[in-house]
MARBA-3410 file (N, C-alpha, C, O; in Angstrom, 1 decimal):
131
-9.0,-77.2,28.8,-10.1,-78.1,28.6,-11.1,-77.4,27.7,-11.3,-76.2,27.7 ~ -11.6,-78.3,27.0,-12.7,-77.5,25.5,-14.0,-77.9,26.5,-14.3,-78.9,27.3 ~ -14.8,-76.5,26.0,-16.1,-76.4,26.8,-16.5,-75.8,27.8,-17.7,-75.3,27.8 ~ -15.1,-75.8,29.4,-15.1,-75.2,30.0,-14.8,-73.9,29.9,-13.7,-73.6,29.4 ~ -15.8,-72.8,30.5,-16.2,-71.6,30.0,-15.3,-71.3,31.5,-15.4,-72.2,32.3
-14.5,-70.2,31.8,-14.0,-69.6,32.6,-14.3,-68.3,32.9,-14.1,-67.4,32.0 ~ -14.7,-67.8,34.0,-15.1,-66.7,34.1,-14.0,-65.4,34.7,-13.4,-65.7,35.7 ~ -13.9,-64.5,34.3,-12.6,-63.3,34.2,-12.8,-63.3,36.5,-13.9,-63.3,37.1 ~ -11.9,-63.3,36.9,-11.9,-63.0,38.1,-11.7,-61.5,38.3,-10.7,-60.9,37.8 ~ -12.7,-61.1,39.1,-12.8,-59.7,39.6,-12.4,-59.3,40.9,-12.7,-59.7,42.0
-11.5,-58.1,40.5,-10.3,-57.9,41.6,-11.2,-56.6,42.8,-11.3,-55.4,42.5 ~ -11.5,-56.9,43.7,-12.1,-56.0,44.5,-11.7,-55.2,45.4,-12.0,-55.5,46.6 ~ -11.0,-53.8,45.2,-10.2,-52.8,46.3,-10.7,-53.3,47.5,-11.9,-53.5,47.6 ~ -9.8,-53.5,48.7,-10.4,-53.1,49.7,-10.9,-51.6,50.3,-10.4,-50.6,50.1 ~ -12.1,-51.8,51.3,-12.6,-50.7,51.6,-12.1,-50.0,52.3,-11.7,-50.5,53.4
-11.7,-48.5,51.8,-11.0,-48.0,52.9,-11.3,-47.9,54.5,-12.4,-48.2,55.0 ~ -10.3,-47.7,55.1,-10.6,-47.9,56.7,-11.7,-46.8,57.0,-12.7,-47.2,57.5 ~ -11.7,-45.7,56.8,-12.4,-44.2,57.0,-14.2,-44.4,56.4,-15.1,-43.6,56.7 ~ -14.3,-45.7,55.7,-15.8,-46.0,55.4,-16.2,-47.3,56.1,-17.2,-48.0,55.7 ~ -15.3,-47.8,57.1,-15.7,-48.9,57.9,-16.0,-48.2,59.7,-16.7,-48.8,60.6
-15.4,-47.2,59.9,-15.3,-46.4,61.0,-16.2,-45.4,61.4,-16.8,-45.3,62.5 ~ -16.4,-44.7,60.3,-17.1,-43.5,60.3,-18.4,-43.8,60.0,-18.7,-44.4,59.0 ~ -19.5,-43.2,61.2,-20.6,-43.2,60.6,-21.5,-41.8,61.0,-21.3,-41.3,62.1 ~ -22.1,-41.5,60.4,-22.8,-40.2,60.5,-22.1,-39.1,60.7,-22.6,-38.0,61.1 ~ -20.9,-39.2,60.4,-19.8,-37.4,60.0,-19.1,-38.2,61.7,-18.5,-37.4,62.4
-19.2,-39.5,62.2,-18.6,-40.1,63.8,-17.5,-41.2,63.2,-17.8,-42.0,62.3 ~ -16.5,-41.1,63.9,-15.7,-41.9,63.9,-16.1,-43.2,65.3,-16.1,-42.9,66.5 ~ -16.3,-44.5,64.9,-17.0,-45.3,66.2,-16.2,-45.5,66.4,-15.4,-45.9,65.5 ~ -15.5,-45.4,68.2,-14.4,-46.1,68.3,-13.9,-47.6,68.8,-12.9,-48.2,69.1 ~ -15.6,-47.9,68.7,-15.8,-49.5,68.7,-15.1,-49.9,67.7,-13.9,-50.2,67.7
-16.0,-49.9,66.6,-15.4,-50.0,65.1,-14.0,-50.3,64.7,-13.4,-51.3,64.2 ~ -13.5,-48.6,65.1,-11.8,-48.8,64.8,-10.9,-49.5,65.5,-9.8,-49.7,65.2 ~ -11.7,-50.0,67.3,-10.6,-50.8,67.9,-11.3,-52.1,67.0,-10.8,-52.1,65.9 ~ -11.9,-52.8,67.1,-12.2,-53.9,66.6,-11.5,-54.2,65.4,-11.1,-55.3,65.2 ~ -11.4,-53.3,64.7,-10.6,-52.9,63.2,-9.2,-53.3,63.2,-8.7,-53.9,62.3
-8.6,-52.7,64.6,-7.0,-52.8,64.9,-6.9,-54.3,65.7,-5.8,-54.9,65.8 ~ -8.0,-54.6,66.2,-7.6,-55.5,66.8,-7.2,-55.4,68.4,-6.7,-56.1,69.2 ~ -7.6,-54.1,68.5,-7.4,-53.9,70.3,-8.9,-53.0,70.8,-9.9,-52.4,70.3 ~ -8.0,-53.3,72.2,-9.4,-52.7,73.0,-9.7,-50.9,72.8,-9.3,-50.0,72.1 ~ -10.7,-50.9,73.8,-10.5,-49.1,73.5,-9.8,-48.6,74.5,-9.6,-47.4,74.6
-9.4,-49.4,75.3,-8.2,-48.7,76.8,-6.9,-48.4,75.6,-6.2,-47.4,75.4 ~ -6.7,-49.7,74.9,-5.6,-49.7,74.3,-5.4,-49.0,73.1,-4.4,-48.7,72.6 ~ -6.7,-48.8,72.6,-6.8,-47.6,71.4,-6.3,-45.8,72.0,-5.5,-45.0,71.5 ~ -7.2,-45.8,73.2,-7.5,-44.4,74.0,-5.7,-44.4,74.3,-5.2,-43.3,74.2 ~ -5.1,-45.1,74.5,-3.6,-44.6,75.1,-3.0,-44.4,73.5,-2.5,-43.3,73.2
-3.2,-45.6,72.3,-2.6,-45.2,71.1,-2.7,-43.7,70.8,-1.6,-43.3,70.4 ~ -3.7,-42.8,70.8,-4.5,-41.6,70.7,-4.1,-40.6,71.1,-3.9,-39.5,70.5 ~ -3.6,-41.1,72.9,-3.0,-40.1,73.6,-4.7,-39.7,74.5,-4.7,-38.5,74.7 ~ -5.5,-40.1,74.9,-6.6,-40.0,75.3,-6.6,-40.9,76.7,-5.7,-41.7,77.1 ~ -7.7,-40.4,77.3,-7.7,-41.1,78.7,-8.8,-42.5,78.3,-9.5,-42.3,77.4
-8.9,-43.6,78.9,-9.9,-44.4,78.5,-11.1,-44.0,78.5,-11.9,-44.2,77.6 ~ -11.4,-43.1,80.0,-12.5,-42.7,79.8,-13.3,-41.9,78.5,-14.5,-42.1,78.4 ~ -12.8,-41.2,77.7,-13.0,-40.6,76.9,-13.7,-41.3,75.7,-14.4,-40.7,74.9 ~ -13.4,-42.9,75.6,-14.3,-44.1,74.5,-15.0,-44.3,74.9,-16.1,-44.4,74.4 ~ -14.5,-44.6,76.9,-16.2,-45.1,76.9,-17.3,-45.0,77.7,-18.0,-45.8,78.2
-17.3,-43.2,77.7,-18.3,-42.6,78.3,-18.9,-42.0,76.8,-18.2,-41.3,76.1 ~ -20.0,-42.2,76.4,-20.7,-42.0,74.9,-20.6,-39.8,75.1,-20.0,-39.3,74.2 ~ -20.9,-39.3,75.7,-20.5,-38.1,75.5,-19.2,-37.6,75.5,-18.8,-36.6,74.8 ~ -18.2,-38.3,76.3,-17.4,-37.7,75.9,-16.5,-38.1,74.3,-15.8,-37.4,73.7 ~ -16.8,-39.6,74.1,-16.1,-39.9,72.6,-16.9,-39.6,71.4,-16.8,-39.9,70.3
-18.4,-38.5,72.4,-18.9,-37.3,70.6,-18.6,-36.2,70.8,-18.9,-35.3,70.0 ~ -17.8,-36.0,71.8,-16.9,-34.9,71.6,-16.1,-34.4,70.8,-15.3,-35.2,70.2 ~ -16.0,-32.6,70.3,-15.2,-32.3,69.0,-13.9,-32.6,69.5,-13.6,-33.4,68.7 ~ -13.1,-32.5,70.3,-11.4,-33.0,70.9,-11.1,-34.4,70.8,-9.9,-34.7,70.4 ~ -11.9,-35.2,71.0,-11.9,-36.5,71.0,-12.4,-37.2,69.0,-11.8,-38.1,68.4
-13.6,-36.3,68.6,-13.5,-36.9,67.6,-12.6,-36.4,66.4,-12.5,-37.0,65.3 ~ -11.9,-34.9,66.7,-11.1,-34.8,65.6,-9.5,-35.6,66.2,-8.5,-35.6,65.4 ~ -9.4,-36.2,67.2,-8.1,-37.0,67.6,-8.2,-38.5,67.1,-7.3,-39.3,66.9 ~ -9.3,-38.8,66.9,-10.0,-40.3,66.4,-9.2,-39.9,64.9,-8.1,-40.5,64.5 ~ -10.0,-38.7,64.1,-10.4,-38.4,62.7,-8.9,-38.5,62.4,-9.0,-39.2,61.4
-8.0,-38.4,62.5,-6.6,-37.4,62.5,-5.8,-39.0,62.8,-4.7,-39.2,62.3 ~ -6.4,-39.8,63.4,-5.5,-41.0,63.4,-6.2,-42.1,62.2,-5.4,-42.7,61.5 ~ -7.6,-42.4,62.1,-8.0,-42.7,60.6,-6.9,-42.1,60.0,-5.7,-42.6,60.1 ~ -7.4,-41.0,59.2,-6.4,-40.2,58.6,-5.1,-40.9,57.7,-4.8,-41.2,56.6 ~ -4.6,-40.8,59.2,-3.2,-41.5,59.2,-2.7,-43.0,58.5,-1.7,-43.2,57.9
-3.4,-43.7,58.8,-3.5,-44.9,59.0,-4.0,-45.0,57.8,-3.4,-45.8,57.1 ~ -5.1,-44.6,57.0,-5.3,-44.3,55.7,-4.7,-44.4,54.7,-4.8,-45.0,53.6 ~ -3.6,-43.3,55.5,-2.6,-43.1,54.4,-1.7,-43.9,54.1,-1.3,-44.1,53.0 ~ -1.0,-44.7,55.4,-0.3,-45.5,55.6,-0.6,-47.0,54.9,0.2,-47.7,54.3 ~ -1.4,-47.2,55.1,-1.6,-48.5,54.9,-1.7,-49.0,53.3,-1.9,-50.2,53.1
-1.5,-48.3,52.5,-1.4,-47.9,51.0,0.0,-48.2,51.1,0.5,-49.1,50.3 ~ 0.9,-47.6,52.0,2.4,-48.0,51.2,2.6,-50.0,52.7,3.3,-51.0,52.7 ~ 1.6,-49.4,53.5,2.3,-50.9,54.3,1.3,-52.6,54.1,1.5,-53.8,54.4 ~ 0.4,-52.0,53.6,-0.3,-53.2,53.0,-1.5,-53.7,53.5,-2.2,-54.5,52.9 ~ -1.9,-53.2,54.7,-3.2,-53.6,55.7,-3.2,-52.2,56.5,-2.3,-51.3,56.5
-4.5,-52.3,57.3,-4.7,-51.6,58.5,-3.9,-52.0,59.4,-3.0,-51.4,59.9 ~ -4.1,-53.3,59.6,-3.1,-53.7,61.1,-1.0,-53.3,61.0,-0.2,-53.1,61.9 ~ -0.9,-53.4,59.6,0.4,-52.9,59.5,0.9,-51.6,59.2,2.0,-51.1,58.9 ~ -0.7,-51.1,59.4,-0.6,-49.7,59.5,-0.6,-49.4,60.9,0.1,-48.4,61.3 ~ -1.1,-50.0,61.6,-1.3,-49.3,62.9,-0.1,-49.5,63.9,0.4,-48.9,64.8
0.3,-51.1,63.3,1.8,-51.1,63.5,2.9,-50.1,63.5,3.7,-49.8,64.4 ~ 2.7,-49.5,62.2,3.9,-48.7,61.6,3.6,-47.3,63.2,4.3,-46.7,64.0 ~ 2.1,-47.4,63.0,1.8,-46.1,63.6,2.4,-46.2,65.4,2.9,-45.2,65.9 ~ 2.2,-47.3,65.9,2.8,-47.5,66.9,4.3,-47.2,67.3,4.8,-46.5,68.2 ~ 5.0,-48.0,66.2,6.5,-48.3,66.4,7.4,-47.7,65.7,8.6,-47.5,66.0
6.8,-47.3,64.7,8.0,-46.8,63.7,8.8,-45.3,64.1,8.4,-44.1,63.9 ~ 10.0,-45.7,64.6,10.7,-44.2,64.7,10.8,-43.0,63.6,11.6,-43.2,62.6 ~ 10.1,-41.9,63.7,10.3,-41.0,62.7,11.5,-39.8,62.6,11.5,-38.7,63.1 ~ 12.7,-40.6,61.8,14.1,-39.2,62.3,13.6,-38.0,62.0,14.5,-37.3,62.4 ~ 12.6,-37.1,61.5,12.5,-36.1,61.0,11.5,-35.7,62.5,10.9,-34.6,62.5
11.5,-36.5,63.6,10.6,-35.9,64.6,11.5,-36.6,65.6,10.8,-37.3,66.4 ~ 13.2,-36.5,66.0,14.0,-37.0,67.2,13.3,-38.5,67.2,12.9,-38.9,68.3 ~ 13.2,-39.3,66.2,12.7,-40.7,66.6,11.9,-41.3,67.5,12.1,-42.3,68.0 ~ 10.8,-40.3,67.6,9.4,-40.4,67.8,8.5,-40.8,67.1,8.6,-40.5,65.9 ~ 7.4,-41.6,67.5,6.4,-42.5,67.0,4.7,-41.4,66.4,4.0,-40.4,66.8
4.9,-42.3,65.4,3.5,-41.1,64.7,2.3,-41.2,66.1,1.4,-40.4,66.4 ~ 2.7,-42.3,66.7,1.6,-42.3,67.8,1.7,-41.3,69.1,0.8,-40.8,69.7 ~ 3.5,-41.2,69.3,3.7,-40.1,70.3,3.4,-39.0,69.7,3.0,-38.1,70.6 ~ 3.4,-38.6,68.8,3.2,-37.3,68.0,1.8,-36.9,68.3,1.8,-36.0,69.2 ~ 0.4,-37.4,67.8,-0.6,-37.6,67.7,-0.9,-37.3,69.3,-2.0,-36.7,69.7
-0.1,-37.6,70.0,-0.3,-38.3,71.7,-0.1,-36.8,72.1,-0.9,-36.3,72.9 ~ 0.7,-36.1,71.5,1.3,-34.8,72.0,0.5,-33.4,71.4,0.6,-32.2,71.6 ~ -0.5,-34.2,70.6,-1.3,-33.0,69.9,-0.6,-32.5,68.5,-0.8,-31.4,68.0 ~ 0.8,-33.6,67.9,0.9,-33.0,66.7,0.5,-33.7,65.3,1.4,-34.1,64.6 ~ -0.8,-34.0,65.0,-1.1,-34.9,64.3,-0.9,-34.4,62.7,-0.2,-35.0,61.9
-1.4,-33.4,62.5,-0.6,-32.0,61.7,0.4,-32.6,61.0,0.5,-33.3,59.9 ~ 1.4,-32.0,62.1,2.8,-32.2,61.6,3.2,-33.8,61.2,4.0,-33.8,60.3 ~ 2.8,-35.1,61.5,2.4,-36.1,60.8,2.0,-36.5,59.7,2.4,-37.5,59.0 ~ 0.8,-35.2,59.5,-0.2,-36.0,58.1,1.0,-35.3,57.1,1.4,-35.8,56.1 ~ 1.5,-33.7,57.8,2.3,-32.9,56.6,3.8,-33.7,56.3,4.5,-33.2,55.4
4.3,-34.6,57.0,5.2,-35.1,56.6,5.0,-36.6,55.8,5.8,-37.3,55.2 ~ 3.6,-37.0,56.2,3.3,-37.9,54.9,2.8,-37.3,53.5,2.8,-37.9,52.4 ~ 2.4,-36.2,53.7,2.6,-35.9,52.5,3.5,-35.7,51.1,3.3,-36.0,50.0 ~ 4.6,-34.9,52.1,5.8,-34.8,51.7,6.9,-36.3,51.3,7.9,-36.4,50.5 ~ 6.4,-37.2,52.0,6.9,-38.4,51.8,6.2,-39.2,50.5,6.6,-40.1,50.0
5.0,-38.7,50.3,4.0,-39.3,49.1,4.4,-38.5,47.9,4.7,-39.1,46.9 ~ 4.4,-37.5,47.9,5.3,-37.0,46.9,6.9,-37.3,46.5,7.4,-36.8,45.4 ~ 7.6,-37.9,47.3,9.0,-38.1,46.8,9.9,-37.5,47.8,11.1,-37.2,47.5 ~ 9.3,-37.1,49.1,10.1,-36.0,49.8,10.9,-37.1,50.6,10.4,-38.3,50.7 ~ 11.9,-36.9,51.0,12.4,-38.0,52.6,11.9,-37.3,53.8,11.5,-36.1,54.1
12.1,-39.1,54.6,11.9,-38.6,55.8,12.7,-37.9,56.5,12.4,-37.6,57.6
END
């Protein structure tokens, strides 16, 4: 059509999950269940955490609790780049059997205190490594 001026559509990254969660050096775990779409009973077991631990305010500003939060951000961060959303990140993080860990879930991993060993094998998978 002559006249009609069209304006260039602008493509807007979404924001990473780690700047919708985090605030003041805190990961909220309000925030990140609301984020996933679950509660914090149901976040706190994803974690490997007791409920109580979200939602007594001293214990979820705790260093144990907030580097277990930090460390599943993290993850999910990472993930969600090759799975397409948060929520099909947290999916993956739930369910997905990992052979390089007896087909264990990045969530049992995390659950067991090896979040580590997780982020270093997405690494290695971001580079070209297999699982």
């Amino acid at each position: 059509m002559r006249g009609v001026m069209s304006s260039p559509i602008e493509i807007v990254p979404p924001v990473p999950l780690y700047e919708r969660v985090i605030q003041n050096d805190r990961v909220l775990s309000n925030a990140l269940a609301q984020t996933l779409h679950v509660t914090k009973s149901e976040l706190a077991a994803a974690i490997g955490l007791s409920a109580d631990s979200l939602r007594k305010r001293e214990r979820e500003r705790s260093g144990p609790t907030q580097r277990r939060m930090r460390d599943v951000v993290e993850i999910l961060n990472r993930v969600s780049h090759w799975t397409g959303s948060d929520m099909q990140a947290y999916a993956w993080y739930r369910s997905e059997p990992l052979p390089a860990f007896g087909q264990r879930t990045a969530s049992d991993l995390v659950a067991e205190g090896l979040a580590d060993a997780v982020k270093t094998h997405l690494s290695r998978i971001a580079v070209g490594g297999f699982a």
